[in-house]
C-alpha positions in Angstrom: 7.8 5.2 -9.7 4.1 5.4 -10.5 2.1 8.1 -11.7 0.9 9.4 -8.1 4.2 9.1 -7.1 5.5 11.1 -10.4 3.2 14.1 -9.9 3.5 14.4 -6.2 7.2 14.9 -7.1 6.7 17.5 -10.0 3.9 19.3 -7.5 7.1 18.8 -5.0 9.4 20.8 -7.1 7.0 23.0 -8.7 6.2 24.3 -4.5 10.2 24.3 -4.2 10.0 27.0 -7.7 7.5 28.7 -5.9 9.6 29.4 -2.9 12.2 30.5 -4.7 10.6 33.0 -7.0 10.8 31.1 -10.5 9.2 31.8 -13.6 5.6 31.5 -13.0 5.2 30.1 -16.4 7.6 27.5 -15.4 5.8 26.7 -12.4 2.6 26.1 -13.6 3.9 24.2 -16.1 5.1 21.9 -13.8 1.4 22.1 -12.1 -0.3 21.3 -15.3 2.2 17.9 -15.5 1.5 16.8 -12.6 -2.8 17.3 -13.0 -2.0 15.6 -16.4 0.2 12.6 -15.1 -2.0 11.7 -11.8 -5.2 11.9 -14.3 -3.6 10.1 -17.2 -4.5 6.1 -18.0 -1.7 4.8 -18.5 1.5 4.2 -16.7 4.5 6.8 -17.2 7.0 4.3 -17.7 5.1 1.8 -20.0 4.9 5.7 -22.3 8.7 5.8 -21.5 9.6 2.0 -22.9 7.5 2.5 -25.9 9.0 5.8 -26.3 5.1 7.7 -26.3 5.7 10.2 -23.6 6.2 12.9 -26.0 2.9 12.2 -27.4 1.3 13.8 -24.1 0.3 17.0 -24.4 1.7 19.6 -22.3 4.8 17.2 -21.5 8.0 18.8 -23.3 11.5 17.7 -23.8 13.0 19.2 -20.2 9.7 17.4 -18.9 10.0 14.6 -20.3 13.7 14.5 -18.9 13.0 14.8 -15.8 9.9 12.1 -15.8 12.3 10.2 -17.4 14.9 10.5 -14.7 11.9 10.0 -11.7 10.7 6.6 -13.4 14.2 4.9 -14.1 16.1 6.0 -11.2 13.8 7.4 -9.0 15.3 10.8 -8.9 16.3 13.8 -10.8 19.4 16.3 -10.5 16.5 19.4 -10.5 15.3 18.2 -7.0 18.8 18.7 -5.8 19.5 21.6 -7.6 16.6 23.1 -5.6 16.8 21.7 -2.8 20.8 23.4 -3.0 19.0 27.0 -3.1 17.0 26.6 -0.5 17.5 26.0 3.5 18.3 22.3 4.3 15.4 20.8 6.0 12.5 22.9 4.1 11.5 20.5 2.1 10.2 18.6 4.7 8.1 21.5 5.4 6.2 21.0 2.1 5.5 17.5 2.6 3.9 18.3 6.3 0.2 17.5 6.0 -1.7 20.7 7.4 0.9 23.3 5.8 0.8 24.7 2.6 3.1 26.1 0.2 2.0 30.0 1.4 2.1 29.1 5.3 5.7 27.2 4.6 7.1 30.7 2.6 5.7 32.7 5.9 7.4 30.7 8.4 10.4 30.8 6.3 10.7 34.3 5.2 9.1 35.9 8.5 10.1 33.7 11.4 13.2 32.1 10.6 11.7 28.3 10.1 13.2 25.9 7.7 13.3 22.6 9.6 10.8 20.0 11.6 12.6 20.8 14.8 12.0 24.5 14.5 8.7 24.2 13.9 7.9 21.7 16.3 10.3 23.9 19.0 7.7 27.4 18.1 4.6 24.9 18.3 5.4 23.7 21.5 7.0 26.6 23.4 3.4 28.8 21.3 5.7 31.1 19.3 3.2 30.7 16.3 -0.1 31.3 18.3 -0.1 35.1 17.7 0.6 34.5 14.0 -2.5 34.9 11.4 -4.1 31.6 11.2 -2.0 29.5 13.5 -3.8 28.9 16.9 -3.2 26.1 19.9 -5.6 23.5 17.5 -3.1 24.0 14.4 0.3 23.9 16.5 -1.1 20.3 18.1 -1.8 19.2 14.5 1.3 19.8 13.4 3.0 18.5 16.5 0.9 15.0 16.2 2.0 14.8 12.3 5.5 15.5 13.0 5.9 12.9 15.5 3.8 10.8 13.2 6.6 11.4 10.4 9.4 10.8 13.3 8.1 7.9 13.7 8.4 6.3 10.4 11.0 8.4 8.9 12.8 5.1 8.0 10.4 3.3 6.3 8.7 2.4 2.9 5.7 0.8 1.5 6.0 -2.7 0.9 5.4 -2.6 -2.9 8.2 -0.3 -3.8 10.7 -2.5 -0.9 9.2 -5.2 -3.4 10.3 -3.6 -6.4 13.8 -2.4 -5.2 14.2 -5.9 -3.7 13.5 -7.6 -7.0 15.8 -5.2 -9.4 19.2 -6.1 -7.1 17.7 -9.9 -6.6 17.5 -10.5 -10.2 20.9 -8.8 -10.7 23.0 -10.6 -8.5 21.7 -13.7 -10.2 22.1 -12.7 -13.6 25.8 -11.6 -12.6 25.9 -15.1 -10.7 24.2 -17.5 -12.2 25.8 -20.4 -9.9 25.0 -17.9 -6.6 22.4 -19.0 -4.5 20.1 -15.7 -3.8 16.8 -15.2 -1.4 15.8 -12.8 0.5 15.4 -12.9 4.3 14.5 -10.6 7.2 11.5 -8.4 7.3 10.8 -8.1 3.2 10.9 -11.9 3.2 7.7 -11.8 5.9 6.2 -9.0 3.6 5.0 -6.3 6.1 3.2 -3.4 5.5 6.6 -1.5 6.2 10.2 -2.1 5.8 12.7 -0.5 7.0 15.3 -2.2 4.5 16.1 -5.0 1.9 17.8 -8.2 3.1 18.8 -10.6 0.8 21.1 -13.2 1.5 23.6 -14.9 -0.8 26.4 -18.1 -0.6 29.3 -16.0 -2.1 31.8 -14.3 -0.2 30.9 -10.1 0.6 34.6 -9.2 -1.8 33.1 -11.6 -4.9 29.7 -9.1 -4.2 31.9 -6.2 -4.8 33.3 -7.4 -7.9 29.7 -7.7 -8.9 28.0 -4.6 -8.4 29.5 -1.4 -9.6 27.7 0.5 -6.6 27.7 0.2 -2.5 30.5 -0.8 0.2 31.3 -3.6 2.2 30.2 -2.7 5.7 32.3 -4.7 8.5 31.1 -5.7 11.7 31.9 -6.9 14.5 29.7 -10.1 14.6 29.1 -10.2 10.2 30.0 -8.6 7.3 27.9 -7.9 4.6 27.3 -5.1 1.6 25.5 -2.3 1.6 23.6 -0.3 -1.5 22.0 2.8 -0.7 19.5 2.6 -3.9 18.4 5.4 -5.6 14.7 4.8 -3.7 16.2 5.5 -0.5 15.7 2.2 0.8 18.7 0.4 2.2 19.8 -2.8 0.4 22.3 -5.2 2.6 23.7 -8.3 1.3 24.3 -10.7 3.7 26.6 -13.6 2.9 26.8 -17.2 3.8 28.7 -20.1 3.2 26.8 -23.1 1.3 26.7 -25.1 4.6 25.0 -22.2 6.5 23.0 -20.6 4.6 19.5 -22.0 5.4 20.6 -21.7 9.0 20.9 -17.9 8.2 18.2 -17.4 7.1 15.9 -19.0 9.3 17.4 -16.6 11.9 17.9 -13.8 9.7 14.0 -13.8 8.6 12.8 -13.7 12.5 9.1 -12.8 13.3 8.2 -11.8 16.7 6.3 -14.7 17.7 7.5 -17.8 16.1 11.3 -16.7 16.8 10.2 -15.8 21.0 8.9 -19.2 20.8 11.9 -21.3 19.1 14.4 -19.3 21.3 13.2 -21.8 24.4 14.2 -24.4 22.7 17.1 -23.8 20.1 20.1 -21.6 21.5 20.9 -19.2 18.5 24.4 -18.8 19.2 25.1 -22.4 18.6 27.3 -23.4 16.1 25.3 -23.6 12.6 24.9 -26.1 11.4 27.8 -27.9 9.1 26.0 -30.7 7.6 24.5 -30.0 4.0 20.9 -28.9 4.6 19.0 -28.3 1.3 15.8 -26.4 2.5 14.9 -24.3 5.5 11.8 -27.1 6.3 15.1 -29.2 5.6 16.6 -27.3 9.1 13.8 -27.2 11.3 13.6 -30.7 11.2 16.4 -31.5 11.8 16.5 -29.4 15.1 12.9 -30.8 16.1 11.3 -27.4 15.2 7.9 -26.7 13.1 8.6 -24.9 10.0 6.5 -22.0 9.1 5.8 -19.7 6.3 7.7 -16.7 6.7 4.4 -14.3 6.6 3.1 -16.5 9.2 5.9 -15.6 11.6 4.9 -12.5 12.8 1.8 -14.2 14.6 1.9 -17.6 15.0 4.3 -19.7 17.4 2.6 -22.3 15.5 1.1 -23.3 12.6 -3.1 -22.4 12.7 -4.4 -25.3 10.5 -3.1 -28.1 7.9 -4.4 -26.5 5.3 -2.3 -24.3 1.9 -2.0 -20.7 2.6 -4.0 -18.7 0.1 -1.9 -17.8 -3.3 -2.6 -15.1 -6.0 -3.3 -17.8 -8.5 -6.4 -18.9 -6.0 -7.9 -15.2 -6.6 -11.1 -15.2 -9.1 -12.6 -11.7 -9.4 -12.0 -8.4 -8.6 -14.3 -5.9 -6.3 -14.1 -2.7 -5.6 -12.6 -0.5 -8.9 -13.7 2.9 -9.7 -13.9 4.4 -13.2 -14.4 7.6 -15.0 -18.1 7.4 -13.8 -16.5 8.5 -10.3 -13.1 9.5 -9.8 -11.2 6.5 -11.2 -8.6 7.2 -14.2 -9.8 4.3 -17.2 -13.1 4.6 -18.3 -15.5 1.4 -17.5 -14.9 -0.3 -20.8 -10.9 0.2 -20.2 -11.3 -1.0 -16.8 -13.6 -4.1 -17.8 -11.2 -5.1 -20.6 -8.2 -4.9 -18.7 -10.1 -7.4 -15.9 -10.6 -10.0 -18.6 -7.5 -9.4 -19.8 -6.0 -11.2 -16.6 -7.9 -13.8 -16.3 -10.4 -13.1 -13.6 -13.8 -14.7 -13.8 -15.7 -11.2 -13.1 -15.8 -7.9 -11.9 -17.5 -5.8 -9.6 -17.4 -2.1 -10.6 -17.9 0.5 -7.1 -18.2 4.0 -8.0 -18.3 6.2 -5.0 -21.9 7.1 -4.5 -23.6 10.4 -3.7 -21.8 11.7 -0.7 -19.2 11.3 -1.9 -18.9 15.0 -4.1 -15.7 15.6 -4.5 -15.1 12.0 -6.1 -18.1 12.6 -9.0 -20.2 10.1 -6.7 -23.0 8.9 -8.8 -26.4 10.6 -8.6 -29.4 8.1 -8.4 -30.0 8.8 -12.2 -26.4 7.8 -12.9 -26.4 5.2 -11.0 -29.2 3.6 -13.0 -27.6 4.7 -16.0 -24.5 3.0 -15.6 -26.6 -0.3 -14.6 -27.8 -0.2 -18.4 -24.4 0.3 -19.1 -23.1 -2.6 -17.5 -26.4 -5.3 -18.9 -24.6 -3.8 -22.4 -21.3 -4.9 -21.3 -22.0 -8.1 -19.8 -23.6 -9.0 -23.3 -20.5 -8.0 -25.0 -18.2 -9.7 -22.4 -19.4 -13.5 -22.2 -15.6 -14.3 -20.6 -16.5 -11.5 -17.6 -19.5 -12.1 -15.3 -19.4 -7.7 -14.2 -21.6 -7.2 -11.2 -23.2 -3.7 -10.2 -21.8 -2.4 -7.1 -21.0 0.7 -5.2 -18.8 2.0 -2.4 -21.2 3.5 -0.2 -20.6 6.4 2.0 -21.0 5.4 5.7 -22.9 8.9 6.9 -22.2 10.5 10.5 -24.8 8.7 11.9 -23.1 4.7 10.5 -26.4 5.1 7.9 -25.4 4.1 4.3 -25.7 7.0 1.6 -28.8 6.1 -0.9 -31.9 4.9 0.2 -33.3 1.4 1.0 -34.9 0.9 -2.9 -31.5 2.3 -4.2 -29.4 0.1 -2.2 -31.4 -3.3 -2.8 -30.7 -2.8 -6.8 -27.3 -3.6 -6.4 -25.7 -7.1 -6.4 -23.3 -6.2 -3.7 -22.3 -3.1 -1.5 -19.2 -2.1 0.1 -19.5 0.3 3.4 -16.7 2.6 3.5 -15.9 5.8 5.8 -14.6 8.9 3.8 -15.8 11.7 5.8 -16.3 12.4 9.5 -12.5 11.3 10.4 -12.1 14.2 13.5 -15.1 11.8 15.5 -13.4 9.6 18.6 -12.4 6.3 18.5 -16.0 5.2 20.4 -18.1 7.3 17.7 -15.8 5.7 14.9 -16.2 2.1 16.5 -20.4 2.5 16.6 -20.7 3.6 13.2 -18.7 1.2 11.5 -21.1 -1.5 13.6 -23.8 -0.1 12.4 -23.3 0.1 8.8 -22.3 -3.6 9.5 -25.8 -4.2 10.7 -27.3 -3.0 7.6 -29.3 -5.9 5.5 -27.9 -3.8 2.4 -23.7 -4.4 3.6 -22.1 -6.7 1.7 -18.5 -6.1 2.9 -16.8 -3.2 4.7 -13.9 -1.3 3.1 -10.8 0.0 3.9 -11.9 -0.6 7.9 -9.6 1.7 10.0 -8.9 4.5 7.5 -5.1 4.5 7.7 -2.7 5.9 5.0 1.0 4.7 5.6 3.3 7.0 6.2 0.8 9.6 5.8 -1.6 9.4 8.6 -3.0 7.0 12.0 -6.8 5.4 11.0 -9.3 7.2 12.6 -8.7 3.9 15.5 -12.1 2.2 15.8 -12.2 -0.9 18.4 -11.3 -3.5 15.6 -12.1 -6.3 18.4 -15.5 -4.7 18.2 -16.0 -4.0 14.7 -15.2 -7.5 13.9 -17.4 -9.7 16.2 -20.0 -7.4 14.6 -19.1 -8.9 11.2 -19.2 -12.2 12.5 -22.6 -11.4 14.1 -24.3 -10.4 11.0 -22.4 -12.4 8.2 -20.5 -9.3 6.8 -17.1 -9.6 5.0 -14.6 -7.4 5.5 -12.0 -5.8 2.8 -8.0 -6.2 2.6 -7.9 -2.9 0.9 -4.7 -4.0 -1.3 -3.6 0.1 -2.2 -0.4 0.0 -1.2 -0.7 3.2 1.3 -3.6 1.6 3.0 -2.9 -2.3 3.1 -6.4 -2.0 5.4 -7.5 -4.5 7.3 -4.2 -4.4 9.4 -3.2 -8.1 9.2 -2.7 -7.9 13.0 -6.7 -8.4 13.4 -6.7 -10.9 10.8 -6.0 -13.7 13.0 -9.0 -12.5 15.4 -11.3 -12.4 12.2 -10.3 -15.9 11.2 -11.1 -17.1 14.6 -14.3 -15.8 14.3 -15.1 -17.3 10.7 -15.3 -13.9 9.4 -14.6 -14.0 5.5 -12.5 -11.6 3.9 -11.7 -10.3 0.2 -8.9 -9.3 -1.4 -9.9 -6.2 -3.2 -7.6 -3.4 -5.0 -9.7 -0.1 -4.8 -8.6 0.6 -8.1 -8.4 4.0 -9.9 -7.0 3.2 -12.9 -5.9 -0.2 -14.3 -2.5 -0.8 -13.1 -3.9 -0.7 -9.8 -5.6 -4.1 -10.2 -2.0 -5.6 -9.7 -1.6 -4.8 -6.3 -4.3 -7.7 -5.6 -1.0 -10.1 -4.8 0.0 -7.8 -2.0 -3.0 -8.2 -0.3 -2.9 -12.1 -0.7 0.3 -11.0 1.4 -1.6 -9.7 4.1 -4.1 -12.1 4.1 -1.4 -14.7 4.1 0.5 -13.5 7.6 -3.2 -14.1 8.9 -3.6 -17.6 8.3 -6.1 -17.5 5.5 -6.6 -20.3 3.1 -8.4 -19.9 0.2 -11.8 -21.1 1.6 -11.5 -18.0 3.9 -11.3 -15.3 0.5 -14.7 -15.1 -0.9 -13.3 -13.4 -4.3 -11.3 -17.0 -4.7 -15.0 -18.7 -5.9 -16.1 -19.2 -9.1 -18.2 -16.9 -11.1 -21.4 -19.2 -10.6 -20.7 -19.6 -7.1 -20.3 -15.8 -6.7 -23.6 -15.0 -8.6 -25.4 -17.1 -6.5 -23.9 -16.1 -3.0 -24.6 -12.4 -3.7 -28.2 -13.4 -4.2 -28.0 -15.4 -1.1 -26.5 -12.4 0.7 -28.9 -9.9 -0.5 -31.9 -11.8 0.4 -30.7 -11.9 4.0 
């Protein structure tokens, strides 16, 4: 569990307190954690492992328990505790974007609401339109974010399915060493989303019990396998396979809408599997006359696009788009240069937010040019690191960038992103997006459709639109690799390839653990065909000087 993750849950329990009438003291502390832990550089759990936690101000030993708890096992006995006091379902209440924690303790308290389907019953049927502050615009709010949460109550971002995936992959073949382990089905074609962990393995599902000390053999009626409810809330199933059939297995088990709709013509599933040794899944297809493909590939691709490798995260050379504590990033620039060079990459292109921007410290025209001194000071102490100066500019209303014309020619590169505005319609959303392509001073677009998994829809521009606009005027667009917004949407990557518009892999990142995520949106970028040649942050450092000059003098 990460640090946003961490203080969402303490803010969680400290609103649960609240509800209940706790110490005050008690809750605030809880506040003040939270502030302190979404703020704080450095990981939770690297504090935990090098037993430093302590060293935090304002985190205590009970604090420090629970913390403790959230990071290792991804939950603590206080959350049930509370969650015992209280009606079942209210929690949910708290987590319901457009309620807070005083609106949740009037609906409880004065109208009997402690549940979803009560408050989506009084939204619908009006109950809560004569109530202070609820009106017809609020109730279809909340109706659209609960059906948004119905919607995807079962699943989970790809980088904690990842993570959950991993622990129990890496512990069945530690308790196995001789048992043959991969995963398969949706985590194995790495969507955004996954509903649950599939990993397949050649021992029997009783030898699987024997090995884990948690989960049940599930029986039925066509397979068996095991199932481990983690402590994440994802669901873990363990298929098994004999030796002979296990690549058959998982060729069928990994699926993908449009390779398997096109292999099902010609390969009847429900054949016998194959009982000749087969060493590979390439190994299978082969030998049934079928084209192997990639498992991200699957998803879109009957067949394969090009000849060429996929891209890799080895293949990625610099990073764009990191924010520091010039804006309302978490590592300072120094920390967040340092830790760049640290990996490896060739150089770095630093984006604070710029003036619109407010509420994010968005860098006045005087910072801005003090933070380009700044960075001429770093690049001389920093001879490994090539750092660029750039900036994520507010697209405005109107699709104009934030900063004028002088401004925005100073930097080496510019990134276009939408952060305000989000209630315009799809058409509005669609035309400023194409404009701040047009711009001479775009670089790339960020973040292009807005989304937040599991959270919230993007604001739903015309992607088809947005993109033949970036192929019309050279632009690149961003895979935004934050794990909530995995943005562009690999389902209009293979579009953009088509058109021979470029992307880059970029992480957004706030503080310096962030800068890891890069590899899950080589995963994206991956399920859309791209090679390397098609990710401009895979060039050199020389290369990448020279094409942002070429670019700016467009």
């Amino acid at each position: 569990m990460n640090n946003t993750q961490l203080s969402a849950k303490l803010i969680k329990l400290s609103s649960m307190m609240s509800l209940l009438g706790e110490n005050p003291y008690k809750i605030r502390a809880f506040d003040k954690a939270a502030r302190i832990i979404d703020s704080h550089p450095e990981e939770m759990g690297v504090l935990i492992d090098e037993d430093r936690l302590r060293s935090i101000p304002g985190i205590g030993e009970s604090l420090a328990h629970i913390i403790l708890h959230y990071t290792k096992s991804g939950g603590a006995s206080i959350e049930a505790e509370l969650s015992n006091r209280l009606p079942d379902g209210i929690a949910e209440l708290l987590e319901l974007p457009g309620l807070g924690l005083k609106t949740v303790q009037i609906l409880w308290q004065h109208h009997g609401i402690t549940d979803l389907s009560q408050l989506q019953f009084a939204c619908e049927d009006g109950t809560l339109n004569g109530v202070k502050g609820f009106g017809e615009k609020l109730s279809a709010k909340l109706l659209s974010a609960i059906q948004f949460r119905n919607d995807h109550a079962h699943y989970y971002h790809l980088d904690l399915a990842l993570k959950v995936g991993q622990r129990w992959f890496n512990q069945l073949a530690n308790s196995a060493p001789d048992c043959r382990v991969e995963f398969t089905g949706d985590i194995r074609r790495t969507g955004e989303l996954i509903e649950q962990v599939d990993i397949l393995v050649d021992i029997p599902v009783e030898q699987v019990a024997e090995l884990l000390e948690v989960g049940q053999p599930i029986h039925d009626q066509d397979r068996s396998y095991y199932l481990i409810e983690d402590n994440s809330g994802i669901p873990v199933l363990i298929w098994s396979a004999t030796n002979e059939t296990f690549f058959w297995d998982q060729w069928v088990q990994t699926g993908g809408r449009s390779y398997s709709e096109s292999v099902l013509a010609k390969v009847d599933l429900a054949q016998e599997s194959p009982t000749t040794p087969i060493s590979s899944e390439q190994m299978l297809c082969d030998s049934m006359g079928i084209e192997w493909l990639e498992p991200e590939l699957r998803d879109l691709f009957e067949v394969r696009p090009h000849n060429q490798e996929l891209v890799k995260p080895a293949d990625i050379k610099g990073v764009f788009h990191a924010h520091s504590t010039w804006s309302d990033g978490r590592n300072s620039l120094e920390e967040m240069v340092s830790a760049v060079a640290e990996r490896g990459y060739q150089y770095f292109g630093i984006t604070e937010h710029s003036q619109a921007a407010y509420y994010a410290h968005g860098l006045e025209v005087d910072r801005v040019k003090a933070q380009w001194d700044r960075i001429d000071v770093l690049n001389d102490q920093h001879p490994e690191l090539t750092i660029f100066k750039g900036i994520e500019a507010d697209i405005l209303r109107d699709g104009s960038l934030d900063y004028d014309e002088t401004l925005l020619a100073g930097f080496d590169f510019v990134i276009a992103s939408i952060h305000s505005h989000f209630h315009l319609d799809p058409a509005q959303q669609t035309q400023r997006l194409m404009r701040a392509l047009q711009s001479p001073f775009t670089t790339m677009l960020g973040h292009p459709t807005g989304r937040m998994l599991l959270a919230r829809e993007g604001y739903a521009p015309d992607m088809q639109a947005v993109i033949e606009t970036a192929a019309e005027n050279h632009k690149i667009i961003e895979i935004n690799t934050t794990p909530k917004r995995l943005d562009l949407d690999w389902r209009h990557l293979k579009y953009a390839r088509e058109l021979g518009v470029q992307v880059s892999i970029n992480p957004d990142a706030h503080r310096i653990s962030a800068i890891d995520t890069i590899p899950l949106g080589v995963m994206m970028a991956r399920k859309g065909g791209f090679t390397a040649a098609d990710v401009v942050n895979t060039m050199d450092a020389p290369t990448m000087t020279k094409k942002l000059a070429e670019w700016r003098s467009r």
